[in-house]
VODRENPA-659937 format. One line per 10 residues: number of its first residue (from 1); for each residue x, y, z of N, C-alpha, C. Coordinates in steps of 0.001 Angstrom, whole numbers. Example, Ala and Ser with C-alpha at 12.3 -4.5 7.8 and 13.67 -1.06 7.14 Angstrom:
// residues 2
1 = 13190 -5690 7800 12300 -4500 7800 13200 -3300 7800 ~ 12850 -2250 7080 13670 -1060 7140 12900 30 7870
// end
This chain:
// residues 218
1 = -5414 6618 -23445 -4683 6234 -22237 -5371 5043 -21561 ~ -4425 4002 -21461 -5258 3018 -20342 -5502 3223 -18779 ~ -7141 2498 -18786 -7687 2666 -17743 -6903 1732 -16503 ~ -6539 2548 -15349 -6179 1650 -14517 -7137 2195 -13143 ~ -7261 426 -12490 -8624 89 -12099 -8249 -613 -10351 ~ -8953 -51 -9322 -8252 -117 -8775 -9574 -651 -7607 ~ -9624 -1586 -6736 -10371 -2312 -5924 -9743 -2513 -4668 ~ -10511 -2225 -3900 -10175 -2446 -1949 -10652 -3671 -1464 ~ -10040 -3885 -669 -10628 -4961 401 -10215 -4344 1874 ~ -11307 -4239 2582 -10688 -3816 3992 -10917 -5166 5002
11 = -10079 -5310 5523 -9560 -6300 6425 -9858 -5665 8423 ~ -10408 -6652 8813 -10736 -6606 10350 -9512 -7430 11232 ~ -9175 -6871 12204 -10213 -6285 12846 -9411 -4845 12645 ~ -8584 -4262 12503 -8215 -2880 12033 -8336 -1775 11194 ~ -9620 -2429 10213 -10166 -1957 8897 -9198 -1232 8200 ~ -7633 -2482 7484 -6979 -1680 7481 -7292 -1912 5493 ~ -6594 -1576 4602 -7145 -1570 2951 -5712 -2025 2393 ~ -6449 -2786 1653 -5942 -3694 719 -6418 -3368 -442 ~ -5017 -3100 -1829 -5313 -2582 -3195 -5263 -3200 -3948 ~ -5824 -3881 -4713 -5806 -4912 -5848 -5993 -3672 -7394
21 = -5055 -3401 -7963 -4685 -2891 -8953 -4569 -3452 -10297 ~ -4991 -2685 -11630 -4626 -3230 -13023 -5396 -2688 -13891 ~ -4362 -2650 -15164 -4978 -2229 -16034 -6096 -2649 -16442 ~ -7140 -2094 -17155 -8227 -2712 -18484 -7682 -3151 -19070 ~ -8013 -4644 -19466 -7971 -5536 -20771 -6538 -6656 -20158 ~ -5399 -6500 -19055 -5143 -7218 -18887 -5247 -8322 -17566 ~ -4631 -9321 -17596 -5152 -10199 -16651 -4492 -11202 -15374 ~ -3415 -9573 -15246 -2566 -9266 -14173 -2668 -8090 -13376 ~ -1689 -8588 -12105 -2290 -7045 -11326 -1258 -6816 -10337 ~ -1543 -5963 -9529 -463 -5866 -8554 -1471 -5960 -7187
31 = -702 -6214 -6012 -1721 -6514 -4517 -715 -5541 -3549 ~ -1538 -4557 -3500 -629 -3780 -2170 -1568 -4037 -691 ~ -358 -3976 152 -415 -4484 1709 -1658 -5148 1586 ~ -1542 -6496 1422 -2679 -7470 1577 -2650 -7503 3402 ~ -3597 -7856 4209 -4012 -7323 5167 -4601 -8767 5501 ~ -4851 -8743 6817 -5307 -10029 7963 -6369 -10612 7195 ~ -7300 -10630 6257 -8394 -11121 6242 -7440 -11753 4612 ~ -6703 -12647 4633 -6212 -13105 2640 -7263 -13647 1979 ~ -8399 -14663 2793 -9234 -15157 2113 -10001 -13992 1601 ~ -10340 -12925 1893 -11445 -11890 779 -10266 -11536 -251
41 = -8887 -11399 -238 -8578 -10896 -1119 -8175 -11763 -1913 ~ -7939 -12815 -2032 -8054 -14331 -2542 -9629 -14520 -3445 ~ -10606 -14114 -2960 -11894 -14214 -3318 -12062 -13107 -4510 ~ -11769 -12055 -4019 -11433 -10911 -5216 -10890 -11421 -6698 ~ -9484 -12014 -6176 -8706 -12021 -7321 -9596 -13205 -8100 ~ -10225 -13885 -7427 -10913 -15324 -8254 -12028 -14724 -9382 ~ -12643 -13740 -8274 -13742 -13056 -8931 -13143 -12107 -10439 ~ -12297 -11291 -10432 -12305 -10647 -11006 -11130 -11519 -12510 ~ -10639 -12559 -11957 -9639 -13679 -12944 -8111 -12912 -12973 ~ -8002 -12243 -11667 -6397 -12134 -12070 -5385 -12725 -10907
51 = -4486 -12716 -11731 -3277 -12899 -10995 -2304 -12149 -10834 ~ -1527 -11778 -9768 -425 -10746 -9002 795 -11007 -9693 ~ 1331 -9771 -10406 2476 -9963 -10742 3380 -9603 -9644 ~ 3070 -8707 -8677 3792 -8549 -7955 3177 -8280 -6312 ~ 3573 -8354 -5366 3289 -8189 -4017 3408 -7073 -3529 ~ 3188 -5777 -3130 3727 -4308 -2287 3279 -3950 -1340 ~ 4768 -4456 -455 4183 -3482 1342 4581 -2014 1037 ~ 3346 -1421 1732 4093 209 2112 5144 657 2862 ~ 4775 -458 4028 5720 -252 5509 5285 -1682 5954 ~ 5962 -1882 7325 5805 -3656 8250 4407 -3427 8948
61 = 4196 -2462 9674 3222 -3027 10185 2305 -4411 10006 ~ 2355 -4820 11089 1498 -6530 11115 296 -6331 9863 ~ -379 -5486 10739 -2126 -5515 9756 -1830 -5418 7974 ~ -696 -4520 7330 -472 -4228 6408 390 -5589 5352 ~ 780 -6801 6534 1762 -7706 5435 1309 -9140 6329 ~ 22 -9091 7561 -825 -10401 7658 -1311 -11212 6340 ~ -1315 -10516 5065 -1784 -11592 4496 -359 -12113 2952 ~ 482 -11642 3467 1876 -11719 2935 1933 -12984 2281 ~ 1987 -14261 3391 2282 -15364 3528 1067 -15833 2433 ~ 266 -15705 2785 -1273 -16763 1790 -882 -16244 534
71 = -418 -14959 -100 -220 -14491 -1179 1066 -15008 -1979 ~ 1915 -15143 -1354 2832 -16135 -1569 2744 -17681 -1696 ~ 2169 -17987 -797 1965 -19480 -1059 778 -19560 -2593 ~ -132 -18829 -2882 -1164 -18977 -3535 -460 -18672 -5085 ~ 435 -17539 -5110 1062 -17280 -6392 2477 -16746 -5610 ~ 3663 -17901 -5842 4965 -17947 -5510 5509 -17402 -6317 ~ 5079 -17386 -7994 5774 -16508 -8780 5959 -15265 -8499 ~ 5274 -14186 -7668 5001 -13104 -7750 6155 -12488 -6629 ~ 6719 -11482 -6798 7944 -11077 -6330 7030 -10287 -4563 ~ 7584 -10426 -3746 7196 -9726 -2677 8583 -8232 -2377
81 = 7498 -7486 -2231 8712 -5723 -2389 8422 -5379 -1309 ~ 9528 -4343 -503 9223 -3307 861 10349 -2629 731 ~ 10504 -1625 1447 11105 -190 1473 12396 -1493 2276 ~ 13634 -1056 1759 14889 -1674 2605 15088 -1489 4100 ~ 13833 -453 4707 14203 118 6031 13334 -882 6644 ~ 12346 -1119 5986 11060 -1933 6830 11412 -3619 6794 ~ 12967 -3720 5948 12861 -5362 6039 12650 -6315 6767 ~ 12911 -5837 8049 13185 -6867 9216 11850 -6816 9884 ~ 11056 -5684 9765 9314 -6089 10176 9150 -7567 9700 ~ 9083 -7454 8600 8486 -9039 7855 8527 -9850 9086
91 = 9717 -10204 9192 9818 -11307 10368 10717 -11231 11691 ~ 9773 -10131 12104 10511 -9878 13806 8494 -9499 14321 ~ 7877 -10038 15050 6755 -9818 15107 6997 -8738 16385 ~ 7534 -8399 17034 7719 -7431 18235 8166 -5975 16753 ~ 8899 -5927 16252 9076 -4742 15891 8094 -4467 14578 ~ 7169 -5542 14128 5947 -5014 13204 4716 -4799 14589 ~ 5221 -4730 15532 3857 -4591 16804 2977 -5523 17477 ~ 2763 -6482 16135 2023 -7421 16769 2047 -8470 17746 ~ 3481 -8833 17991 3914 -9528 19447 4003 -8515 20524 ~ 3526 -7003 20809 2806 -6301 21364 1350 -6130 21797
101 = 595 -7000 21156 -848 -7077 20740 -1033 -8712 21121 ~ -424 -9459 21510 -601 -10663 21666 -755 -12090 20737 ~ -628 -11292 19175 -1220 -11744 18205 -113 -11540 17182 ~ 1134 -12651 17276 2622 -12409 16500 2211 -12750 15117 ~ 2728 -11695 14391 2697 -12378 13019 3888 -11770 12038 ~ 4004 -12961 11264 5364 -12976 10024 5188 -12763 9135 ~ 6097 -12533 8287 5517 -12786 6493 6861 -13052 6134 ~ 6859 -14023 4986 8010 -14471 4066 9184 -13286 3843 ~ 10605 -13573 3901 11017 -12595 3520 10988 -11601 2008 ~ 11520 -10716 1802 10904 -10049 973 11844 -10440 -354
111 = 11015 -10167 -1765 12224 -10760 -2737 13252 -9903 -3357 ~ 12333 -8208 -3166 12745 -7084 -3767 13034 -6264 -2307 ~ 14264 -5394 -2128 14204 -4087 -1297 14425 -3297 -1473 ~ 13148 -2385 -1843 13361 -934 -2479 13869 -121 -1851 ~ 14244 1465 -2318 14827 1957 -2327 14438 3660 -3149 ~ 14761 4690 -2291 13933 6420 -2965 14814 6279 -4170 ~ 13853 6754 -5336 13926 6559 -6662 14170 5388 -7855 ~ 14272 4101 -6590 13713 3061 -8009 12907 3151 -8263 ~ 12423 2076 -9600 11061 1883 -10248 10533 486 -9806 ~ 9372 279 -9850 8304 -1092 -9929 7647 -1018 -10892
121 = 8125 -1924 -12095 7571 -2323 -13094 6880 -3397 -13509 ~ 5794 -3405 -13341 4690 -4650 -13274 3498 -4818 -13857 ~ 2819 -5348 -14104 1641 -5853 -14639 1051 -4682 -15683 ~ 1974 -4207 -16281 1742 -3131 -17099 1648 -1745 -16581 ~ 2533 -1559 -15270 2320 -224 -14108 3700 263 -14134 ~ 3776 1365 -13934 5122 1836 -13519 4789 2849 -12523 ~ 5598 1807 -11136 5431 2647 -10069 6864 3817 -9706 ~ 7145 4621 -9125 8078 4893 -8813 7832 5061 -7229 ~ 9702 5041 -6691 9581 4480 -5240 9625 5763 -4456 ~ 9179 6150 -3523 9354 7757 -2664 9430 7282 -1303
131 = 10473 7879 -482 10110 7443 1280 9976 8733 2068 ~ 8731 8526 2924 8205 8890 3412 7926 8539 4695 ~ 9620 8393 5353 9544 7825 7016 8413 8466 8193 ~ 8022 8153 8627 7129 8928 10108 6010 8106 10488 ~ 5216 6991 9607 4115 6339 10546 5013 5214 10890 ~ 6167 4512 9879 7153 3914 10554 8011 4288 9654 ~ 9569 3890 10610 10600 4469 10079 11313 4222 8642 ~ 10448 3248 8196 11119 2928 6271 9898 3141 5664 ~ 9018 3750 5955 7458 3964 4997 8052 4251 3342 ~ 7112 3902 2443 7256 4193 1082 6172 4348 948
141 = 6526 5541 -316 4797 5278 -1299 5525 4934 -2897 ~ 4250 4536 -3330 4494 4214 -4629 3926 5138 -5384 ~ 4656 6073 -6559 4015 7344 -7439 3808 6636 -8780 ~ 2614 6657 -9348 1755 6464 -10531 1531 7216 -11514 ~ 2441 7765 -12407 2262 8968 -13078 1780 9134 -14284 ~ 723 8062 -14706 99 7911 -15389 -1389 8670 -15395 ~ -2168 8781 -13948 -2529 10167 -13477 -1821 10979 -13135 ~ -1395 12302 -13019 -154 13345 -12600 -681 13310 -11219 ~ 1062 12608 -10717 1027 11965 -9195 335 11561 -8235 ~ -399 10565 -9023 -1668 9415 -8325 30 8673 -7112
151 = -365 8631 -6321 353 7783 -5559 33 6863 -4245 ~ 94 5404 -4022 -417 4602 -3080 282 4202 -1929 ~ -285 4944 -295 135 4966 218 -11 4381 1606 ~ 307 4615 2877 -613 4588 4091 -291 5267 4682 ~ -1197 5559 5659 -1706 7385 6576 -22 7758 7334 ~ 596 8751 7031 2253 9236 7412 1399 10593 8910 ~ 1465 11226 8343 927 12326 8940 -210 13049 8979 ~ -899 13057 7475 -2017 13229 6986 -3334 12647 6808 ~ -4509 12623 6659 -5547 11686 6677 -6379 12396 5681 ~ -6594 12086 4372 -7555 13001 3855 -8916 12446 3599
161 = -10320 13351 4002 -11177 13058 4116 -12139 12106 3069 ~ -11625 11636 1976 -12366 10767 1019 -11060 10563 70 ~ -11124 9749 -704 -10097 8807 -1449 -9622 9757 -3048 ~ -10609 11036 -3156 -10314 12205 -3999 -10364 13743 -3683 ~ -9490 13743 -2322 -9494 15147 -1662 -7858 15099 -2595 ~ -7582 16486 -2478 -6355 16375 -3442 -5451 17009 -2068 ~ -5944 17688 -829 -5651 18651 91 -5986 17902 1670 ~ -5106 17032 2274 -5445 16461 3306 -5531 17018 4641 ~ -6139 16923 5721 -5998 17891 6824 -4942 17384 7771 ~ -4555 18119 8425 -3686 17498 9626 -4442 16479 10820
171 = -3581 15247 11059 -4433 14230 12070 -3735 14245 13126 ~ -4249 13991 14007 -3105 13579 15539 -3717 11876 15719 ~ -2654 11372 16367 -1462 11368 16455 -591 11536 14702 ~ -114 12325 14693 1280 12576 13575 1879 11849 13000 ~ 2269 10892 14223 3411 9508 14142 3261 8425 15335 ~ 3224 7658 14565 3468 6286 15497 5352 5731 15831 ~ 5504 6023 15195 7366 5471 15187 8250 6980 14088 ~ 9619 6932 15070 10086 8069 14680 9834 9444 15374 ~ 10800 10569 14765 10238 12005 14999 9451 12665 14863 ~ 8145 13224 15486 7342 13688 14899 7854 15134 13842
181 = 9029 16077 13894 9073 16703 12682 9555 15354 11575 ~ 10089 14635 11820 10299 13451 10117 9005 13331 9760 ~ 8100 12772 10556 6821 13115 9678 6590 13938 9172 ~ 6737 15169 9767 5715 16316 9058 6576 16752 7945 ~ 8081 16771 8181 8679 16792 6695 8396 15928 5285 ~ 7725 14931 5942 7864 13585 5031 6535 13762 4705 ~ 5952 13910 5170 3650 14835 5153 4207 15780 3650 ~ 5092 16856 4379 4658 18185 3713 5415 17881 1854 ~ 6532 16464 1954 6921 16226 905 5970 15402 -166 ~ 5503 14694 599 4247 14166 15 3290 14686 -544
191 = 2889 15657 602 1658 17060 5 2110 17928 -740 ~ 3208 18104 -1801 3370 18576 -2515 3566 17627 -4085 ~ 3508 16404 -3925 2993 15544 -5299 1530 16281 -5902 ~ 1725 16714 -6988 -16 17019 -8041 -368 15709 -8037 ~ -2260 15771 -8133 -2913 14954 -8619 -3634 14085 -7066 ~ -4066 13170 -7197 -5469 12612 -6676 -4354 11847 -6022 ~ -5137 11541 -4619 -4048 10064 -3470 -4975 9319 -3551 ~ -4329 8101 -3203 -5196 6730 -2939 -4482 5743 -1946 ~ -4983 6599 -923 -4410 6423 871 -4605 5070 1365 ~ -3792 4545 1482 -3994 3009 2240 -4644 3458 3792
201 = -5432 3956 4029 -5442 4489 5299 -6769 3179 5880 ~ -7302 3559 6817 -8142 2668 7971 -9615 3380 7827 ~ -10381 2219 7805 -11902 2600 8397 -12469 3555 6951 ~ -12164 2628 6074 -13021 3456 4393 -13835 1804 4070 ~ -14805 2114 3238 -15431 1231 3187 -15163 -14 1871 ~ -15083 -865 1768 -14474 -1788 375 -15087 -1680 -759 ~ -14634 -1337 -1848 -15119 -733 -3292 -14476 -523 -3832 ~ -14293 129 -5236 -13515 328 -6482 -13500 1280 -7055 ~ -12409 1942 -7914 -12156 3137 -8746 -11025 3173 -9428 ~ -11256 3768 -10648 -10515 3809 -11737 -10347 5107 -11816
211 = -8729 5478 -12282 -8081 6196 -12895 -8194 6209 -14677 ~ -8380 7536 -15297 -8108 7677 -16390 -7098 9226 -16480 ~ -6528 9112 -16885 -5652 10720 -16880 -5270 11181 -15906 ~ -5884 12237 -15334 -6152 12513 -14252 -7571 12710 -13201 ~ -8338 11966 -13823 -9653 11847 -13612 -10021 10568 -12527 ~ -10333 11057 -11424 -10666 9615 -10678 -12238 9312 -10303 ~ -12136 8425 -10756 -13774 7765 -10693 -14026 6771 -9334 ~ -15035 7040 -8323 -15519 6737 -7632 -16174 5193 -7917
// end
């Protein structure tokens, strides 16, 4: 089974994580929610010699699609994806928050708008699409079933304590946008995927790990 290999960048000032994804042996990848800081994740991809086949927001939030734009301009080939609910974040900076914060920001519109149960087929990955409305109202995750239901996400309802808890605890606040039961429905649908998460969540430190099977390596 190929190894798929998977590297963070956390971005300030929200320490929010950025996934630079790909198999062993090839020399493409995928970039989920590239985040305010593009130059480290720009620096990454130099370092490690790949290039993005594809772009993936989870949801709009500002911090999660600040580095949208540099990723696009840097490799235009590469398709930019988001849940069809979150389209208009991209470029309404009041409803991704950050013209709330004083600090408006855009991102290119998107090229793909997913949708519960397409696929993302890329750089040798097959993601499948799941929504999971409650931290905002079009959240997606992407399921990886190449580990039994590795899936990449950001924090809905849940927060689990290290990047291979398989069993997350309950966090407050629940929800930022939306009902708080849509979250917890959308939590408890989530927490029932098998296998290891790999939480786009805040405040983890920048480093790397690979998937083999179902085996996740630190």
């Amino acid at each position: 089974m190929d190894e798929l290999q998977i590297h963070v960048v956390e971005s300030l000032p929200f320490s929010e994580n950025t996934y630079v994804v790909f198999v062993e042996g090839r020399d493409d990848c995928l970039v989920i929610d590239p985040g305010m800081e593009p130059e480290s994740i720009l620096r990454l991809l130099e370092d490690l010699k790949k290039r993005p086949a594809a772009i993936l927001n989870t949801h709009g939030h500002g911090d999660h699609i600040a580095g949208n734009e540099a990723m696009k301009e840097a490799f235009p080939e590469a398709p930019l994806m988001i849940g069809i609910n979150e389209a208009h974040l991209l470029t309404d900076a009041n409803a991704n928050l950050t013209g709330l914060f004083g600090m408006p920001i855009i991102s290119p519109p998107a090229d793909r708008l997913l949708r519960e149960g397409e696929v993302v087929e890329a750089a040798g990955i097959r993601l499948e699409v799941l929504e999971i409305p409650g931290h905002s109202p079009g959240h997606i995750v992407y399921v990886w079933r190449g580990a039994p239901g590795a899936r990449f996400r950001r924090r809905c309802a849940f927060r689990a304590r290290n990047r291979q808890e398989r069993f997350p605890r309950l966090q407050w606040p629940i929800t930022i946008e939306g009902h708080p039961l849509e979250a917890v429905r959308a939590a408890a649908r989530y927490g029932r995927l098998p296998g290891p998460r790999i939480d786009n969540d805040h405040w983890r430190r920048t480093g790397s790990q690979s998937f083999v099977g179902d085996q996740v390596r630190g």
